[in-house]
BADO-242007 format. One record per residue (C-alpha): residue in three letters; x, y, z. Coordinates in nm, 3 decimals, padded with zeros to 5 digits. Example, Ala and Ser with C-alpha at 12.3 -4.5 7.8 and 13.67 -1.06 7.14 Angstrom:
2
PT    aa      east     north        up
PT   ALA    01.230   -00.450    00.780
PT   SER    01.367   -00.106    00.714
END
This chain:
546
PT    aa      east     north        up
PT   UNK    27.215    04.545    05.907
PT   UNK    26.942    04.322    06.052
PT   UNK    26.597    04.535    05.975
PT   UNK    26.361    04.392    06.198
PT   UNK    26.361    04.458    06.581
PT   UNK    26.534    04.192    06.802
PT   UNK    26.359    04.098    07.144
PT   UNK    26.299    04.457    07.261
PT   UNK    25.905    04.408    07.189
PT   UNK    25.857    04.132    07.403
PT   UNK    25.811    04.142    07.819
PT   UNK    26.033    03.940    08.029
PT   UNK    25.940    03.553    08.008
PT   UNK    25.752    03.446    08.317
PT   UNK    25.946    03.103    08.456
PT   UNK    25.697    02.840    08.501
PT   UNK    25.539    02.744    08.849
PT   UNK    25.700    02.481    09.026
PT   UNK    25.534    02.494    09.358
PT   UNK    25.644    02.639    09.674
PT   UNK    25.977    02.393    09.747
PT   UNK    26.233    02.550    09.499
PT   UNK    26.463    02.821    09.591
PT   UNK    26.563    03.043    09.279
PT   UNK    26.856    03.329    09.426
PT   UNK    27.167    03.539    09.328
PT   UNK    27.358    03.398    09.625
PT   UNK    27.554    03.698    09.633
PT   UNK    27.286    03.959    09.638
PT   UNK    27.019    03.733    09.852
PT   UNK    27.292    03.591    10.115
PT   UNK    27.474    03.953    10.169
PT   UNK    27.150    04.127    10.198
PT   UNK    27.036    03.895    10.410
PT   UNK    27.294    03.887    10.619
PT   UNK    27.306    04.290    10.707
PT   UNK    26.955    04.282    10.785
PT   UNK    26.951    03.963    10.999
PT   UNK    27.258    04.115    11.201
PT   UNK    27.112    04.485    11.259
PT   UNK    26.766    04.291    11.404
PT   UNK    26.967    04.115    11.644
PT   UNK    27.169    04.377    11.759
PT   UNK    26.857    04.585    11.791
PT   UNK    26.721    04.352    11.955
PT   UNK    27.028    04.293    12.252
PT   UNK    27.116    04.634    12.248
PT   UNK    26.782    04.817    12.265
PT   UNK    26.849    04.967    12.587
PT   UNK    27.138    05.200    12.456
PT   UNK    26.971    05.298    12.075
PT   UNK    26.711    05.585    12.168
PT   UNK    26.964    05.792    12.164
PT   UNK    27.197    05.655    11.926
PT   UNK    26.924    05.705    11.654
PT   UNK    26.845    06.048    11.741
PT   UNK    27.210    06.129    11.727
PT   UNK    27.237    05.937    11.376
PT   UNK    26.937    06.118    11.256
PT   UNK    27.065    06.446    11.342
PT   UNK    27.409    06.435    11.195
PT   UNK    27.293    06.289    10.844
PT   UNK    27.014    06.558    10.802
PT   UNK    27.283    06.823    10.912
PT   UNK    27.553    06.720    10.661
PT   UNK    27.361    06.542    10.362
PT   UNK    27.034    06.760    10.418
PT   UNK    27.142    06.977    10.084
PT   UNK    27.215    06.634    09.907
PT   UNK    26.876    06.502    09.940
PT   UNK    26.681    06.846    09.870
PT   UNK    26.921    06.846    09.562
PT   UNK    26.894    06.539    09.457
PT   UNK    26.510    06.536    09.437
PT   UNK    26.455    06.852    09.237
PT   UNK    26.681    06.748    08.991
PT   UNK    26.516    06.443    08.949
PT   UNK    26.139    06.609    08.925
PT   UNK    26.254    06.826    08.666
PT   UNK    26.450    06.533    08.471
PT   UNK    26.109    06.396    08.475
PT   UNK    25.904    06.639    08.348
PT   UNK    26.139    06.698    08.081
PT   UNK    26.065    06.330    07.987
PT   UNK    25.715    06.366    07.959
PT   UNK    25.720    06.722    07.761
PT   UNK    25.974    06.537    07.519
PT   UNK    26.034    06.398    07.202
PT   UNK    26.021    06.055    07.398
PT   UNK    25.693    06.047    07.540
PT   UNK    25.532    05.825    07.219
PT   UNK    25.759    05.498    07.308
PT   UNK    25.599    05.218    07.422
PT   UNK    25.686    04.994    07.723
PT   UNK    25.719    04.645    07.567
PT   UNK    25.768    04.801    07.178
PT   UNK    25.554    04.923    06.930
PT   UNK    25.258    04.618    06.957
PT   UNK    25.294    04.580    07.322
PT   UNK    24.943    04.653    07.484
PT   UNK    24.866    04.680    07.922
PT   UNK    24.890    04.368    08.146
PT   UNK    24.625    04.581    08.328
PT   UNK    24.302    04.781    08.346
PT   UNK    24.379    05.161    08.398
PT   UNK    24.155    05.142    08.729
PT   UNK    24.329    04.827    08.839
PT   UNK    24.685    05.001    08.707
PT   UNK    24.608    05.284    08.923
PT   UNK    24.472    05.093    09.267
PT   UNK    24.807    04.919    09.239
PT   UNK    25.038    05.181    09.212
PT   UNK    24.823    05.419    09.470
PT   UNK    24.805    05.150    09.718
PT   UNK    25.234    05.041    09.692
PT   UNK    25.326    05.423    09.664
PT   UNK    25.142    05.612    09.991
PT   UNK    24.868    05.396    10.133
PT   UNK    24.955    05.415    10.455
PT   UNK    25.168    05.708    10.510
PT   UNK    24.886    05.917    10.405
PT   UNK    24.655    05.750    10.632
PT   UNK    24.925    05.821    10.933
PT   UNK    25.052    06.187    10.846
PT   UNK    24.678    06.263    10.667
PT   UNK    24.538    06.448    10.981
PT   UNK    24.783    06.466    11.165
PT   UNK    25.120    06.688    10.949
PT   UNK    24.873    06.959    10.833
PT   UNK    24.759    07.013    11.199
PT   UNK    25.102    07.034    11.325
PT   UNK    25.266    07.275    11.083
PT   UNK    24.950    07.454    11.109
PT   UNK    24.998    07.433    11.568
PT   UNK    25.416    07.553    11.482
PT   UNK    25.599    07.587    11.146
PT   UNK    25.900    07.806    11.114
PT   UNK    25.784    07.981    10.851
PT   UNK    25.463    08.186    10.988
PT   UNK    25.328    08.275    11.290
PT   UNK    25.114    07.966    11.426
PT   UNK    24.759    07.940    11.451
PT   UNK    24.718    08.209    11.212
PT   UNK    24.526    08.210    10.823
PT   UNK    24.875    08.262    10.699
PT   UNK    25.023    07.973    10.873
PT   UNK    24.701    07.728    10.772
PT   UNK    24.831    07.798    10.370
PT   UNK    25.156    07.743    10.484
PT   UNK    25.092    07.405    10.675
PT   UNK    24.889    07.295    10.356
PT   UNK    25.176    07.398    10.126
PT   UNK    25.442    07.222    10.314
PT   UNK    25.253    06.910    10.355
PT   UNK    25.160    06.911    09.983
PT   UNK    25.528    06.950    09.920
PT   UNK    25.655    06.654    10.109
PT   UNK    25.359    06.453    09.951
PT   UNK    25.299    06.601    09.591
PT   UNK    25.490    06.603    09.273
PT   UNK    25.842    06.523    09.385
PT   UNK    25.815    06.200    09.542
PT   UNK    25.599    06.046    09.239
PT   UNK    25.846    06.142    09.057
PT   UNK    26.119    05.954    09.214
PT   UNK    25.880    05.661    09.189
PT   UNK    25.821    05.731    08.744
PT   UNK    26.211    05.762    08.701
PT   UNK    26.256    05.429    08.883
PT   UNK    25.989    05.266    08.779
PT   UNK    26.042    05.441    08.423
PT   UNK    26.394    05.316    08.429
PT   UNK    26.348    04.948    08.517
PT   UNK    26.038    04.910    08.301
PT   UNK    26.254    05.043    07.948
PT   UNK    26.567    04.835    08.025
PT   UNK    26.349    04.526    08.085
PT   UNK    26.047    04.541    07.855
PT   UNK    26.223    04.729    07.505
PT   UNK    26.592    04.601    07.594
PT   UNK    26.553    04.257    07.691
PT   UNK    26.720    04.310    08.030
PT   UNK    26.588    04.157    08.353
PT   UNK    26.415    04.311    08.603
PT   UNK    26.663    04.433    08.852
PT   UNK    26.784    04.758    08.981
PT   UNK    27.162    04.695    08.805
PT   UNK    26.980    04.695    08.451
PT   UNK    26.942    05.033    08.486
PT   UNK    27.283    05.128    08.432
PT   UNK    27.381    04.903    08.130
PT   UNK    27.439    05.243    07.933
PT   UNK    27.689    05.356    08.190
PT   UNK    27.804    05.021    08.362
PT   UNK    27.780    04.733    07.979
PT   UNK    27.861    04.408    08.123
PT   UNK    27.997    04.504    08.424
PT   UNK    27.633    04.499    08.550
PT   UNK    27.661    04.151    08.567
PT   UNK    27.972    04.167    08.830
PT   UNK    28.071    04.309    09.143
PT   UNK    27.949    04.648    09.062
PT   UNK    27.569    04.523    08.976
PT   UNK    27.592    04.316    09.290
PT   UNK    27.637    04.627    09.525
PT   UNK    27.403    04.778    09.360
PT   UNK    27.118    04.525    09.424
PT   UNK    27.252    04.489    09.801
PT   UNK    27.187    04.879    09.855
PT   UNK    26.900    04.849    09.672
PT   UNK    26.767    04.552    09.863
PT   UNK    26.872    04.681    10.212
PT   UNK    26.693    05.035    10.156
PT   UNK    26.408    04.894    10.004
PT   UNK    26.325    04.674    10.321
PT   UNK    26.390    04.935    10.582
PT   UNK    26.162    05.136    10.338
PT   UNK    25.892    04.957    10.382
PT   UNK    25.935    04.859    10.736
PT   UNK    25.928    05.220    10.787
PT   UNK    25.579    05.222    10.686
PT   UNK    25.500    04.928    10.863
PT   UNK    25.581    05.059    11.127
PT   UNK    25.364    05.343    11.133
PT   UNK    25.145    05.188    11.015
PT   UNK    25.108    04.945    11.312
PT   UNK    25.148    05.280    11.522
PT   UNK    24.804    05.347    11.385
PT   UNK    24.673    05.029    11.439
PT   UNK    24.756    05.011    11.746
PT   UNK    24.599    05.388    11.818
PT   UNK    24.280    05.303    11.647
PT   UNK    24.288    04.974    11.872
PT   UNK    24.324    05.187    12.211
PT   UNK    24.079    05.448    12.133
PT   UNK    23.845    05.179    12.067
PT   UNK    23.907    04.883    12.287
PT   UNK    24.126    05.058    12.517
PT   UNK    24.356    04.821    12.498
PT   UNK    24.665    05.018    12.589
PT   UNK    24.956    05.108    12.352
PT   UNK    25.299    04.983    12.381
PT   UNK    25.579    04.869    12.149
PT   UNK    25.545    04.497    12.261
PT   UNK    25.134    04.594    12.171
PT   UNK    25.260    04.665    11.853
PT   UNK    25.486    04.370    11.795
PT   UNK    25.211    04.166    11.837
PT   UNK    25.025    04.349    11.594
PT   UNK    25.305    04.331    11.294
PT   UNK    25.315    03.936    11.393
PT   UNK    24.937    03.872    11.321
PT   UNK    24.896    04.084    10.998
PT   UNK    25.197    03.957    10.844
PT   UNK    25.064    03.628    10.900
PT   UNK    24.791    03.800    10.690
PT   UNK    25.002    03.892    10.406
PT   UNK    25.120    03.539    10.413
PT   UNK    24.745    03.497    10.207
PT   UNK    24.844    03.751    09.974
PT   UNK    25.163    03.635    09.878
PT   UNK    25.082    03.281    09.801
PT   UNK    24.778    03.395    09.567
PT   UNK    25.044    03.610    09.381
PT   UNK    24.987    03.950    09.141
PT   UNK    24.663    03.916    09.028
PT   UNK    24.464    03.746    09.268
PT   UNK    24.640    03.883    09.587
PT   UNK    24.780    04.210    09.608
PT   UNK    24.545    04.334    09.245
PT   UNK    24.229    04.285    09.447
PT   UNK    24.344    04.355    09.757
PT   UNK    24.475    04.679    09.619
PT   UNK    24.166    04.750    09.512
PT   UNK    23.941    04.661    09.829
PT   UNK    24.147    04.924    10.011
PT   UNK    24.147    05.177    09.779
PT   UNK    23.746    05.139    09.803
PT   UNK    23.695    05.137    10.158
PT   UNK    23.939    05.418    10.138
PT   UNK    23.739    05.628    09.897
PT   UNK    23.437    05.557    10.096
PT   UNK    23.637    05.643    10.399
PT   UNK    23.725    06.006    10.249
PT   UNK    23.350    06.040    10.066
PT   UNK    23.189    06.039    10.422
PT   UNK    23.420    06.286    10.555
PT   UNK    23.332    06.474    10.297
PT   UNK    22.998    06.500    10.288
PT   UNK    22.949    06.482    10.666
PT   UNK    23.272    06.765    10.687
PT   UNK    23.232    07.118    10.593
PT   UNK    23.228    06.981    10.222
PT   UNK    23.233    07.371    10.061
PT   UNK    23.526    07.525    10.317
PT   UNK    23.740    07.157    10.225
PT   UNK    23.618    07.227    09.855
PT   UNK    23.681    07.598    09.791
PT   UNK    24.078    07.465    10.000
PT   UNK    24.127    07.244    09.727
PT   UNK    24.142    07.486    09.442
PT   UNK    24.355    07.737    09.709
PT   UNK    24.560    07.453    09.892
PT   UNK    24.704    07.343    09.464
PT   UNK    24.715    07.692    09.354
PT   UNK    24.901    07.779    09.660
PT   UNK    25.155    07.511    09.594
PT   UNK    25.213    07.557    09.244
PT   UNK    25.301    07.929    09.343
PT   UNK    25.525    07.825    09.613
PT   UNK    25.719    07.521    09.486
PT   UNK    26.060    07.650    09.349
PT   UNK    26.069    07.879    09.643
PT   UNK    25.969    07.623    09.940
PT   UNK    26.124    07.285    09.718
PT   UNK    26.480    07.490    09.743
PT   UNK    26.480    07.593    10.036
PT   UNK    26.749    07.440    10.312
PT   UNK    26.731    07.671    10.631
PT   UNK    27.055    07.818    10.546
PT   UNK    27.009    08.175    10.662
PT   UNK    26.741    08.061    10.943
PT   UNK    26.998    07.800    11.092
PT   UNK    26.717    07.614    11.242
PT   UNK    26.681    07.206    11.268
PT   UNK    26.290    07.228    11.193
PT   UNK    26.348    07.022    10.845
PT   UNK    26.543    06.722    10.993
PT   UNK    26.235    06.556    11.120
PT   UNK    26.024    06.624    10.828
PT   UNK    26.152    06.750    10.489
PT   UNK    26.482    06.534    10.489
PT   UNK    26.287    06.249    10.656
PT   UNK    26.067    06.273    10.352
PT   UNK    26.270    06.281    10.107
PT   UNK    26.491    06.026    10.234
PT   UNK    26.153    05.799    10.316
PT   UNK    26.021    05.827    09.924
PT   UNK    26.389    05.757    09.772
PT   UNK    26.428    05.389    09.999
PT   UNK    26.097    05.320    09.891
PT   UNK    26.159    05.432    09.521
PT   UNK    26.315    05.062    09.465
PT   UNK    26.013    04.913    09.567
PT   UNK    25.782    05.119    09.462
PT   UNK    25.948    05.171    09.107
PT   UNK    25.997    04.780    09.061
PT   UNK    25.651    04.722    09.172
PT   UNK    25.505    04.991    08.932
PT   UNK    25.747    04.851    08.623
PT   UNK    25.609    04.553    08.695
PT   UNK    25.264    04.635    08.660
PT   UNK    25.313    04.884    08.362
PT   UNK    25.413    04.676    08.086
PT   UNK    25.227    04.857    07.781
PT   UNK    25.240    05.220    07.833
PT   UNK    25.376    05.453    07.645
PT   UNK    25.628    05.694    07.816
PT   UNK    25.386    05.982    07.814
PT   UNK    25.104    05.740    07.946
PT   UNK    25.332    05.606    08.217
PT   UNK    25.468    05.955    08.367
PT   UNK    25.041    06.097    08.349
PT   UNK    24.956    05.787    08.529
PT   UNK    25.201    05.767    08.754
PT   UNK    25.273    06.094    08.875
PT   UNK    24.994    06.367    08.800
PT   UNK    24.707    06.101    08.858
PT   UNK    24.813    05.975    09.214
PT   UNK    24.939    06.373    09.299
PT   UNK    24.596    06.519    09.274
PT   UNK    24.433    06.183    09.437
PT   UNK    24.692    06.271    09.716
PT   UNK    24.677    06.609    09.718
PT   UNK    24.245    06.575    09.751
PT   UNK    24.277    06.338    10.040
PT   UNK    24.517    06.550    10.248
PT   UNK    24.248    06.844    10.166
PT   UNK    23.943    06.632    10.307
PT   UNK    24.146    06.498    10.595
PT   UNK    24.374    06.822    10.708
PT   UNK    24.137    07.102    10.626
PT   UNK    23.844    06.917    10.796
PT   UNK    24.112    06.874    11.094
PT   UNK    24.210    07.265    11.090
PT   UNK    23.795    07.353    11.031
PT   UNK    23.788    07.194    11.340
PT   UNK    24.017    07.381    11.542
PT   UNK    23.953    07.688    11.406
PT   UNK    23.579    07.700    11.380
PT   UNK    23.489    07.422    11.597
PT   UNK    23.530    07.219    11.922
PT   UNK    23.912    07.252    11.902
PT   UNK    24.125    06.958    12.033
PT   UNK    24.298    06.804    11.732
PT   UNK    24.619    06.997    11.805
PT   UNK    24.702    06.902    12.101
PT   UNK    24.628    06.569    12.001
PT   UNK    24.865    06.572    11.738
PT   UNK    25.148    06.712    12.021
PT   UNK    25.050    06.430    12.226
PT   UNK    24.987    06.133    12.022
PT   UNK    25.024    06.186    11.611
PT   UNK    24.911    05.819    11.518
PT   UNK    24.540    05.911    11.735
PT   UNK    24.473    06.192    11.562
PT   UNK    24.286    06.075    11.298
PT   UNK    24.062    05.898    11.552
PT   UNK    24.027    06.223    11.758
PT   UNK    23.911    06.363    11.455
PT   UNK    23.665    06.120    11.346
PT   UNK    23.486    06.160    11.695
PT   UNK    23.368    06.492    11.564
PT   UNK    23.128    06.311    11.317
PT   UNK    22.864    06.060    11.330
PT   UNK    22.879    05.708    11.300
PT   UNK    23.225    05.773    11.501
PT   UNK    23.287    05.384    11.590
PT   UNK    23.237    05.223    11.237
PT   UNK    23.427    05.496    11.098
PT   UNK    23.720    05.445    11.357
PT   UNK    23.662    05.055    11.273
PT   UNK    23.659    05.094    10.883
PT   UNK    24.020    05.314    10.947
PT   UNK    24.167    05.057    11.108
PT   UNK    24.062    04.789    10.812
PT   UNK    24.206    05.007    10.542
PT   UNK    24.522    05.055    10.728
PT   UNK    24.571    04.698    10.811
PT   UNK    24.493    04.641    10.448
PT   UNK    24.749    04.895    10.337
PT   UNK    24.994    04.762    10.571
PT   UNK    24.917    04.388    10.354
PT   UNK    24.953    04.493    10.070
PT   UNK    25.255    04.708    10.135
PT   UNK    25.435    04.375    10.281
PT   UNK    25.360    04.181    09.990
PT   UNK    25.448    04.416    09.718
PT   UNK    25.801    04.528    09.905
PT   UNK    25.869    04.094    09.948
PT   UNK    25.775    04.033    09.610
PT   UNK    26.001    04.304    09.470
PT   UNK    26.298    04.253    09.690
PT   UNK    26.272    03.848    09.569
PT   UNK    26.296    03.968    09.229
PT   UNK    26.623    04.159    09.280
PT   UNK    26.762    03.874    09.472
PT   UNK    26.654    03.617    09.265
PT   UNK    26.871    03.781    09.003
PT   UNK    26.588    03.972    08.797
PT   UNK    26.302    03.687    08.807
PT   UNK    26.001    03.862    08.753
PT   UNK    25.783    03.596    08.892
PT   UNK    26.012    03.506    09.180
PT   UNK    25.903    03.177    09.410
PT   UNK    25.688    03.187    09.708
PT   UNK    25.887    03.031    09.973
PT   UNK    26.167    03.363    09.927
PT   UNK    25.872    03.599    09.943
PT   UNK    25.730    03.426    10.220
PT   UNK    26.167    03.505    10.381
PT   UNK    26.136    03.835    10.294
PT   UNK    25.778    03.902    10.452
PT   UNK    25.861    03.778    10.751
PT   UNK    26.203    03.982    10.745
PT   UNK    26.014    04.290    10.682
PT   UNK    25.766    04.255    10.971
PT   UNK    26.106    04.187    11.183
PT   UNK    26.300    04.466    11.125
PT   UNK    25.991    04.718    11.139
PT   UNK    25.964    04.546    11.519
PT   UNK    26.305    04.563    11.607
PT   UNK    26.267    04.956    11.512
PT   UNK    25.969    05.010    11.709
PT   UNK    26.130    04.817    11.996
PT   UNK    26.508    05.007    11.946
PT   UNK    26.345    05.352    11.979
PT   UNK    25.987    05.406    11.814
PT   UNK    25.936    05.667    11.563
PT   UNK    26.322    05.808    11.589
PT   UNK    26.448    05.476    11.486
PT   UNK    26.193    05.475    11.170
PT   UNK    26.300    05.797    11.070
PT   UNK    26.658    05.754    11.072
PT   UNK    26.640    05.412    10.928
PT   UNK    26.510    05.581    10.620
PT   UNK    26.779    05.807    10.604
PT   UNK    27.044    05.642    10.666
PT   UNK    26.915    05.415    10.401
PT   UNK    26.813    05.668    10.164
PT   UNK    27.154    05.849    10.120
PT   UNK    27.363    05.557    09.956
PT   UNK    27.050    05.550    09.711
PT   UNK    27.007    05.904    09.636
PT   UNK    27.359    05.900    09.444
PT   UNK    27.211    05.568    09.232
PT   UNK    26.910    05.767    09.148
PT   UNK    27.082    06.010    08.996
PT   UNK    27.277    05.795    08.797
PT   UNK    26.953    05.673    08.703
PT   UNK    26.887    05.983    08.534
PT   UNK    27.209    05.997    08.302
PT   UNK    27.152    05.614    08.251
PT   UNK    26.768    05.621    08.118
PT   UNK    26.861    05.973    07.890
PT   UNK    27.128    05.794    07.733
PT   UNK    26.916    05.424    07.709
PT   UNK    26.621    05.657    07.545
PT   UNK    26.887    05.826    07.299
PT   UNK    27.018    05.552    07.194
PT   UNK    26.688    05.335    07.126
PT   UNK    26.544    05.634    06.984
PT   UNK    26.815    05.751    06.736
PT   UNK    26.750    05.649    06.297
PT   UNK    27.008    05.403    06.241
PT   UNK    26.873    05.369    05.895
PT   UNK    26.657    05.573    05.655
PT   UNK    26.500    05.560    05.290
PT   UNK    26.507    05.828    05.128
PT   UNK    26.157    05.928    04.941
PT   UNK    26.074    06.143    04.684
PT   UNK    26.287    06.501    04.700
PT   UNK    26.546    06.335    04.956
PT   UNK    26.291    06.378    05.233
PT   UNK    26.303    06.117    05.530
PT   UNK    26.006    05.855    05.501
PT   UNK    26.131    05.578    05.733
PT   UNK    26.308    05.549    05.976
PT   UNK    26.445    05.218    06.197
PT   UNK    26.520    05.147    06.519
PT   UNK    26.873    05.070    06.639
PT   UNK    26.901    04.678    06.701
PT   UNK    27.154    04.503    06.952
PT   UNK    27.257    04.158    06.988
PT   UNK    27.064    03.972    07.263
PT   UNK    27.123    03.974    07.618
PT   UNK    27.086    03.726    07.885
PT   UNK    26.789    03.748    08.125
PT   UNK    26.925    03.635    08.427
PT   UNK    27.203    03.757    08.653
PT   UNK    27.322    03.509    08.799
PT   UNK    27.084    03.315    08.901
PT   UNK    27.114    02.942    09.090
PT   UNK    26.843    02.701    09.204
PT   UNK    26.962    02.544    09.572
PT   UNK    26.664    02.320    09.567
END
């Protein structure tokens, strides 16, 4: 038996630079994937007259029937997770025992912050606590019973269980890769369950789904993200909103992201991510201080106590005996939003996370950005609900009327009103780069058959592909069309994350389990050895055209 460890200790080897004019794919993966989504943006785009109501009708009947499916499939996965880190696995190190962070913790945590929520939060931050708060079928509205409730809910759809879709992806990806010597693809995930057949048809439709829901993922975002944008814009500028407004909009900041993507990881979307994540700390300090800082302060401590109190109850339940429709539009979408992303945002965070240890990884990556989330949606919905209840009022109804304005209406109630509106609009447009480059980046590694420094003219493809279909949703039927284009992408992927789950226990096991032992004095254990494996290829598949 072979003593020492093969290649498990070492990350993924970076293929050298070789300028923009080479094109590195899994034809399979890249041309089928490609394919889908170039055919549902053109028939978006000549059939956008009769989708309005096709969407809501799609969005409807997959919340109806697969509604328990998603609210099942995401508690099982937050308490797979947590069993992780309270385990006996939580001391292994991503990249083996001398492997040591790519990354700064701050510049570790900017990263995964800014890929993860950016701009949802910046979207839904105002304006879902005010809403549930204005009419949630759980309380009577406008009442102090219904403001705990509107927290609660919205710190359900944004706390612990999507992060923790995002650590068993990223967790997942990040193991295979770094301690097996796999490369960096969805498929590697399920080498425990799958062995070789990773590297054939079964891999390949596994990469397509994950490709596919990925993109619409993050072109959800974009989307509202340019919603926002375009909001900020008109309250402003008064320039008017519109989808062909927004269009415009996604054209000119992905021609932004463009920058980003050709100065890569570090230099790009690391210091981008971390611009952002300071003008949007300075963004939430002033509210803040300016807000009624001990009323958001004193919700804090009630808004998390409140949750953890609540969560089995409000996590499991499914409207059964209520026999409303209340949770289609926002629990379902939610879950179904975080699990297209989790591709994305796992690959992106595996990438970035070379180093940790288990126990490291699942504190950074889910308690750390929970609490950050869970204090911004304090500052930003509690000031929004002071201001209703105590103050001039008006935030409601312009959440009914417009949600992407709200936090602009809300703003207005503070000095400084203009720079702050301006500054908004900056991080958000920021968000929405970084977003674009992180979800091109990623989906060029899975199509470039597990490259993990893919080349720039495919992420350049896949950039522009994003800001396309995120148009051709706004222009099929607005906000509808983003929500069901997460779920409908989210369900196929649900049923991979949970093989996930039996995948990565039985990976763990198996690297973790004595394969040999000397035995000291008194027959006790004193050493124990790692199981070894021969060594694997690092490609799937993978074929330079030019």
């Amino acid at each position: 038996m072979n003593d020492k460890p093969d290649q498990e200790t070492t990350e993924p080897e970076a293929s050298p630079e070789e300028g923009w004019f080479h094109l590195d794919i899994h034809p399979q993966v890249f041309f089928i994937s490609a394919a889908l989504i170039v055919f549902f943006v053109a028939g978006t785009i000549f059939f956008q007259q009769y989708l309005g109501d096709a969407f809501q009708q799609m969005q409807t009947a997959m919340s109806k029937y697969a509604g328990f499916f998603f609210i099942w499939t995401v508690n099982i996965v937050l308490v797979f997770v947590l069993v992780l880190l309270a385990g006996r696995f939580g001391q292994i190190r991503l990249g083996g025992p001398d492997a040591r962070p790519e990354f700064s913790t701050m510049g570790w945590f900017a990263m995964l912050f800014s890929a993860g929520m950016g701009i949802g939060l910046l979207f839904y931050g105002v304006a879902e606590p005010m809403f549930h708060y204005a009419a949630n079928p759980l309380t009577e509205p406008g009442t102090t019973e219904s403001v705990r409730k509107a927290m609660d809910i919205t710190f359900l759809h944004w706390g612990l269980h999507p992060w923790a879709i995002y650590s068993l992806v990223a967790l997942c990806l990040a193991f295979f890769s770094f301690n097996k010597g796999l490369p960096l693809s969805i498929r590697t995930a399920f080498y425990p369950l799958l062995g070789e057949r990773i590297y054939g048809w079964p891999g390949n439709v596994i990469d397509i789904l994950a490709t596919v829901a990925t993109l619409f993922g993050v072109a959800t975002s974009l989307g509202l993200g340019v919603q926002q944008v375009n909001a900020g814009l008109d309250h402003l500028l008064g320039i008017g909103q519109s989808a062909n407004i927004q269009v415009v909009l996604i054209a000119c900041i992905t021609a932004v992201a463009t920058w980003s993507v050709i100065k890569g990881l570090d230099k790009g979307i690391r210091r981008l991510s971390e611009i952002n994540i300071t003008f949007a700390g300075l963004l939430a300090l002033f509210v803040l201080l300016v807000g009624p800082t001990l009323f958001i302060m004193d919700a804090l401590l009630e808004n998390i106590g409140y949750y953890v109190q609540h969560l089995p109850e409000l996590s499991t339940w499914n409207e059964t005996y209520e026999q409303t429709e209340w949770q289609h539009g926002w629990t379902i979408f939610y879950w179904a939003w975080w699990i297209a992303w989790s591709p994305f945002v796992g690959m992106f965070i595996a990438r970035v996370s070379h180093g940790r240890t288990i126990r490291e990884f699942i504190l950074g990556v889910m308690l750390v950005p929970t609490f950050i989330t869970f204090l911004w949606i304090t500052i930003f919905g509690n000031t929004a609900i002071f201001i209703e209840m105590f103050g001039s009022g008006g935030i409601s109804r312009a959440v009914q009327d417009n949600i992407p304005v709200s936090l602009f209406v809300m703003l207005e109630n503070f000095p400084l009103s203009v720079i702050t509106s301006s500054l908004s609009i900056v991080v958000i447009i920021t968000f929405f780069v970084t977003s674009s480059d992180s979800g091109s980046m990623v989906i060029d590694i899975i199509t470039s058959g597990g490259n993990p420094n893919p080349p720039v003219l495919s992420r350049l493809f896949w950039a522009i592909m994003e800001g396309a279909v995120a148009a051709a949703l706004l222009l099929g039927g607005g906000l509808v069309a983003l929500q069901t284009a997460a779920i409908i992408t989210g369900l196929p992927f649900a049923a991979v994350i949970l093989g996930m789950c039996v995948s990565l226990y039985k990976g763990l096991s198996d690297y973790a389990a004595p394969q040999e032992f000397v035995l000291g004095e008194r027959g006790k254990v004193r050493e124990f050895k790692i199981k070894t494996r021969p060594p694997l290829d690092k490609t799937f598949g993978r074929r330079r055209l030019w």
